[in-house]
C-alpha positions as CSV (number, residue, x, y, z in Angstrom):
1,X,129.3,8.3,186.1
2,X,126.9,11.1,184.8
3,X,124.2,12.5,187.0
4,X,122.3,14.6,184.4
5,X,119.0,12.4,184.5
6,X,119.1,12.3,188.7
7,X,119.5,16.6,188.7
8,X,116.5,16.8,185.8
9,X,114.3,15.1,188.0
10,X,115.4,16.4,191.3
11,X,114.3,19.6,189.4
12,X,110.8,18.7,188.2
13,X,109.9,17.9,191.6
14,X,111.3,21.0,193.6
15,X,109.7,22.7,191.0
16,X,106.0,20.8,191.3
17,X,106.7,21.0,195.2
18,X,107.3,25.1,194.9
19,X,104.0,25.2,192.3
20,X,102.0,23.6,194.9
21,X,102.9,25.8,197.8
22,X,102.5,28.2,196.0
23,X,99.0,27.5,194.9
24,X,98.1,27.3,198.5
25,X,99.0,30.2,199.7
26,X,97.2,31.6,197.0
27,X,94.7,30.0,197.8
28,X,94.1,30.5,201.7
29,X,95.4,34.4,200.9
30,X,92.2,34.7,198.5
31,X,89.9,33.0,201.4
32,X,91.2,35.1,203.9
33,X,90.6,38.7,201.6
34,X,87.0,37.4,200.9
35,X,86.0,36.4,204.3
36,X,87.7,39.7,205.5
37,X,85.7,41.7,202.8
38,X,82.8,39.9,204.1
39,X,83.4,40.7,207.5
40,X,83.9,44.4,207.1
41,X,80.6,44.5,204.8
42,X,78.5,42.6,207.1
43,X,77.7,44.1,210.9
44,X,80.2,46.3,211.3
45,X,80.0,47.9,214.6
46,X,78.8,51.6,213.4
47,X,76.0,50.2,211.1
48,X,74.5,47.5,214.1
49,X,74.6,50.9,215.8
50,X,73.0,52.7,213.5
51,X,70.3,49.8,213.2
52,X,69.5,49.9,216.6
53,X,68.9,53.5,216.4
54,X,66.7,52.9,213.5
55,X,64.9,49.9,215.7
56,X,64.7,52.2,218.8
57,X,63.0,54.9,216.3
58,X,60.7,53.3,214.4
59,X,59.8,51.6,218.0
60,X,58.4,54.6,219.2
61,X,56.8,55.6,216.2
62,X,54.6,52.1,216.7
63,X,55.5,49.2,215.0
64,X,53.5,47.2,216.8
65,X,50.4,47.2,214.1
66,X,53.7,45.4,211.5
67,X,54.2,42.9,213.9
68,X,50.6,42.1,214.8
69,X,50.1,41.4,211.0
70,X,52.7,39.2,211.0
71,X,51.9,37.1,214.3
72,X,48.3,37.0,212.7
73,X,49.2,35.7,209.4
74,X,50.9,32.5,209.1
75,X,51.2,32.5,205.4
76,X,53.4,36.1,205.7
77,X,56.5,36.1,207.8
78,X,58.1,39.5,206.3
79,X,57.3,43.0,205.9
80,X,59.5,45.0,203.1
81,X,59.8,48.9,204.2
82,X,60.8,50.6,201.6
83,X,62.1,54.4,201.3
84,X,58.1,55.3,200.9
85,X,57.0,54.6,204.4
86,X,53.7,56.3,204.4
87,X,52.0,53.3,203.6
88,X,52.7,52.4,207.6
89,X,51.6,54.9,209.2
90,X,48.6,55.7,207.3
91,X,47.0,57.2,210.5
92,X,50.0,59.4,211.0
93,X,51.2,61.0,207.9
94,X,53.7,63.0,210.2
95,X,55.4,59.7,211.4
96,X,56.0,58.4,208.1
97,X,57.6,61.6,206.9
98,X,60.0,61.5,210.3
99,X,60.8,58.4,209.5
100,X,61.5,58.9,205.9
101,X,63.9,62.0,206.8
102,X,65.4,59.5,209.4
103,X,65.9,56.9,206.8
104,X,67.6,59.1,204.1
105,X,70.0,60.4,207.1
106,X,71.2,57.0,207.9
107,X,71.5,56.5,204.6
108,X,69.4,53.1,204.5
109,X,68.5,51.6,201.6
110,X,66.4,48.7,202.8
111,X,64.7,47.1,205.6
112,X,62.8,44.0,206.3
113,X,61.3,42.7,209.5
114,X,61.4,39.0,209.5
115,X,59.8,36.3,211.3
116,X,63.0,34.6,213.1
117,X,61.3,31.3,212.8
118,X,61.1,31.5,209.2
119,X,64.3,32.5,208.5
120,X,65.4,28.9,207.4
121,X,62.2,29.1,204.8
122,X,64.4,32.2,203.4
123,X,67.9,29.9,203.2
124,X,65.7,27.9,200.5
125,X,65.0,30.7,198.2
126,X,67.5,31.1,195.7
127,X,68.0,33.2,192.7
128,X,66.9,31.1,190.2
129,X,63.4,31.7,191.6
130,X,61.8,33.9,189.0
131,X,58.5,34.9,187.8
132,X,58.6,32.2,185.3
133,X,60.1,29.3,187.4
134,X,58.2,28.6,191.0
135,X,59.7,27.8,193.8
136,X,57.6,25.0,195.3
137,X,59.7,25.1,198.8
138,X,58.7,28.7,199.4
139,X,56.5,30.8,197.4
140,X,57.9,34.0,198.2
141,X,61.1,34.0,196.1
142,X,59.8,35.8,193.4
143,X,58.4,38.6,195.9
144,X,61.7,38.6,197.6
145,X,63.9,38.8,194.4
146,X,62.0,41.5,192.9
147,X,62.0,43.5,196.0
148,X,65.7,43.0,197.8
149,X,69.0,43.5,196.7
150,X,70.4,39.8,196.1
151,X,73.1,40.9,198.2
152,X,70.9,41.9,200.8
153,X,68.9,38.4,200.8
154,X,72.6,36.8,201.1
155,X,73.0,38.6,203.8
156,X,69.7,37.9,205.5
157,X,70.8,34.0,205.1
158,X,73.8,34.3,207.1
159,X,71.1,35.5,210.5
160,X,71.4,33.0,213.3
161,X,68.9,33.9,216.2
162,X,68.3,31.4,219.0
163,X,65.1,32.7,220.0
164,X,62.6,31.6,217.5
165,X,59.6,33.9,218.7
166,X,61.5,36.9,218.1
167,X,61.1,39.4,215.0
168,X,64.4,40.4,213.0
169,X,65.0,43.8,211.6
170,X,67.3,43.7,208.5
171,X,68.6,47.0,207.2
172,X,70.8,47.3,204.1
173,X,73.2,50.7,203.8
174,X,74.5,52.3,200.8
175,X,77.1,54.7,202.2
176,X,78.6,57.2,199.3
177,X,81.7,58.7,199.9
178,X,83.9,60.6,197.0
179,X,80.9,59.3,194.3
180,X,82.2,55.3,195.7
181,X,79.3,53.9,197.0
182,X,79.2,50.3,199.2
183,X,76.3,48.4,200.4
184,X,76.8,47.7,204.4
185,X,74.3,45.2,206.7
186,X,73.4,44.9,210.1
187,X,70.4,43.2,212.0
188,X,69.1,43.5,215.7
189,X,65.9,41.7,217.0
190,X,62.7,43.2,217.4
C-alpha cells in the first residue's frame, strides 16, 4: 500500500502550520520594536527632567500673563513658544534672551502650553486638515499643522491628565549627536 499522497499532505500542512508561526512572531516582534521605539522617544526620564527644569525656569521668569490669556479666552486653549521668545516677555527683553539661551542649551525645539481640558479637541485634528480643507470639529488644525512638528502633535495625543483645570507644557527635543539627530518628548503640568 503506497503512502505518497498521506506524506504530501502531511507536508503542506506542517509547512502552512510553520508559515503561520512564523508570521506571528513576526508579527508581535515588529509590535514589540515599535512600541519599544515609542517608548524610548516618548518621556524618557532625562527629557521629563529636563522639561521640568524648563517649567521651573520659565516659572520664574512669569508665565502667568500666558496662562491668564488662556483662562480668559475660551476660543484659544494653546500658546506655541517658539525659539523667538521675545514676543513673551515684551516688558523684559532680558528674560526672553535667558530663556532663549536656556532653550538652545536644552536643546528644545518646541513648546506648547495647552489647556488640559481641551486636549481631546486636539485628538480630533488630523493631518488632512489643511489650508484648503477645514476642519469643522476644531478650527485650529491648520494653525497647529503649520506650526508643530506632526510628530510632535502625535505625541501631544497620547497626554492623559486627570485634572482638567490644569495647564500642560509640551516640549519637543532634537538631540544631535555624531551629525544623527532624534526628536525626543516629554510633558509636565503647569
Amino acid at each position: 500500500m503506497k503512502r505518497n499522497g498521506f506524506v504530501f499532505i502531511e507536508t503542506i500542512i506542517a509547512i502552512v502550520v510553520l508559515t503561520s508561526s512564523l508570521l506571528l512572531i513576526y508579527s508581535s516582534f515588529t509590535h514589540l520594536y515599535e512600541s519599544e521605539k515609542t517608548r524610548v522617544y516618548y518621556d524618557d526620564v532625562a527629557f521629563i527632567y529636563r522639561t521640568h527644569y524648563l517649567r521651573d525656569e520659565i516659572a520664574s521668569l512669569n508665565i502667568m500673563p500666558i496662562i491668564r490669556e488662556l483662562e480668559n479666552n475660551n476660543d484659544k486653549y494653546f500658546q506655541v513658544i517658539g525659539m523667538d521668545t521675545k514676543d513673551l516677555f515684551i516688558n523684559n527683553e532680558n528674560e526672553g534672551n535667558f530663556l532663549n539661551k536656556l532653550m538652545e542649551a536644552l536643546e528644545v525645539k518646541q513648546m506648547i502650553i495647552l489647556k488640559n481640558n481641551k486636549i481631546d479637541n486636539l485628538k480630533k485634528c488630523n493631518s488632512k486638515c489643511s489650508l484648503d480643507k477645514e476642519c469643522p470639529e476644531y478650527e485650529d488644525c491648520n494653525y497647529l499643522y503649520l506650526t508643530l512638528d506632526e510628530e510632535f502633535i502625535d505625541y501631544l495625543k497620547t497626554i492623559y491628565v486627570e485634572d482638567p483645570s490644569s495647564y500642560v507644557l509640551g516640549v519637543s527635543y532634537e538631540s544631535c549627536q555624531n551629525e544623527h539627530c532624534q526628536n525626543f518628548y516629554s510633558w509636565v503640568s503647569v
